[in-house]
C-alpha positions in Angstrom: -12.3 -15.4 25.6 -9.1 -13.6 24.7 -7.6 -11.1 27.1 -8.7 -7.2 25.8 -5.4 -5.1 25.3 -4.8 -1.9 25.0 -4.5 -2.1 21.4 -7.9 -4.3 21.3 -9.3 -1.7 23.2 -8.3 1.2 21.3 -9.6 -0.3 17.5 -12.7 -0.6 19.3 -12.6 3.3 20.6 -12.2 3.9 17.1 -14.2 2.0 15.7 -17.5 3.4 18.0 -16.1 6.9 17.4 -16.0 6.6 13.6 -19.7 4.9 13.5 -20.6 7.8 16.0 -19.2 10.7 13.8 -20.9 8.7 10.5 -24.4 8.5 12.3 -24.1 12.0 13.6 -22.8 13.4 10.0 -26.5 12.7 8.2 -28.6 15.2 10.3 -26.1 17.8 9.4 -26.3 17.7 5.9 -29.5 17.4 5.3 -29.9 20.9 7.5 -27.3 22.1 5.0 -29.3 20.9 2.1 -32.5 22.9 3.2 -30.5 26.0 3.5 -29.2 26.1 0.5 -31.7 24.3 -1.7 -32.4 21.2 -3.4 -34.2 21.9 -6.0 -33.5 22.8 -9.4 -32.9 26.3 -10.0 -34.9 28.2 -12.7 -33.2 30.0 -15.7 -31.8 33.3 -15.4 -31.0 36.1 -18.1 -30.0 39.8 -16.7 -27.3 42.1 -16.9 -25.1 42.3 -13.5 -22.5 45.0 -13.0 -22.3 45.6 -17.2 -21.5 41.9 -17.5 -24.1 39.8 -19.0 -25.0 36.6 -17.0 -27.5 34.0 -18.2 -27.8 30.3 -16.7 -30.2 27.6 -17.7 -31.0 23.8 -16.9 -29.7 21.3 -19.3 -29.1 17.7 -20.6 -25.7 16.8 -20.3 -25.5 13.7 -22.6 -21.9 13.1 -23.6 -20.2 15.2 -21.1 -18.4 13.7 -18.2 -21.5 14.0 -15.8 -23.8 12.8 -17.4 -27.8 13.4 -17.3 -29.5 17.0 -15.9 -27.2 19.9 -15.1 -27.0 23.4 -15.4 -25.3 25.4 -17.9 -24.0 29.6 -16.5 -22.4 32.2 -19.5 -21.1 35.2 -18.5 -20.9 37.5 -21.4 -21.2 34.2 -23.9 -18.4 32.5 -21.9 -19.3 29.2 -20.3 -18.4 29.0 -17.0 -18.1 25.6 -15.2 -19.9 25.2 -12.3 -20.6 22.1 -10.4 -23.4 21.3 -7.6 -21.8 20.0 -4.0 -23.6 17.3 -2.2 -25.0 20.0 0.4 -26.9 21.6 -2.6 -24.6 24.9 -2.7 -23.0 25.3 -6.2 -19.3 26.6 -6.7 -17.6 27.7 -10.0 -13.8 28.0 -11.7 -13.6 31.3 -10.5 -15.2 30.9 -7.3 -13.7 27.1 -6.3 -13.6 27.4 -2.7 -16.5 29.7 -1.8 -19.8 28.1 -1.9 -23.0 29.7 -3.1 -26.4 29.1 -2.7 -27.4 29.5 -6.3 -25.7 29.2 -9.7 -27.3 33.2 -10.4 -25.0 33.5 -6.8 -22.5 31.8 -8.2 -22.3 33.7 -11.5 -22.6 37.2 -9.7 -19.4 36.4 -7.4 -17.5 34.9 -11.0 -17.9 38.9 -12.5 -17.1 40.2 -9.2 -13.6 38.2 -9.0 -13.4 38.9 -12.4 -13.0 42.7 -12.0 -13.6 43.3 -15.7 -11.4 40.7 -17.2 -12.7 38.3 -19.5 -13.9 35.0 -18.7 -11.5 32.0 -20.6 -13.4 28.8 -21.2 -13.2 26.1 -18.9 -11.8 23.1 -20.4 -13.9 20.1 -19.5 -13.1 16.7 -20.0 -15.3 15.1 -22.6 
């Protein structure tokens, strides 16, 4: 049986702590995923701070996803949204500040908009 070194020892250490970390990860997102949601959210159509917002599920054949998605306008304009793995959606306009809902998501895109108009998002095809 081959001596254990400190190196030996130390792949090992890491090894356990990655597997550990791995194991320990699942639980958490899967609380995550409750909170925000898993299942598909219904159509939408109102008026939000004099900017029209309207959202609706959708079949995304030909577009770079692929299958089911979910489609938001805000005063016509399309505005690209994409779901994260924890089930909280984020937008162009709001890229780094998760929301539970793409109606959430399309009321913080008009806030950060602050009246200015919403330019297509141009997505690979």
């Amino acid at each position: 049986m081959p001596e254990l070194s400190r190196r030996r020892a130390l792949a090992a250490g890491a090894a356990l702590t990655a597997a550990a970390g791995t194991l320990s990860i699942a639980p958490g997102m899967a609380a995550t995923a409750r909170r925000h949601g898993t299942s598909d959210p219904e159509a939408f159509d109102e008026v939000y701070n004099g900017r029209l917002i309207q959202g609706r599920p959708v079949a995304r054949a030909g577009r770079h996803h692929g299958g089911a998605g979910y489609e938001v306008h805000i005063d016509g304009a399309e505005l690209h949204m994409m779901r994260n793995a924890d089930g909280s959606w984020i937008s162009v306009v709001n890229h780094y500040a998760p929301v539970p809902t793409p109606r959430a998501a399309a009321r913080a895109a008009v806030d950060e908009l602050r009246g200015a108009r919403l330019v297509p998002f141009p997505a690979a095809g």
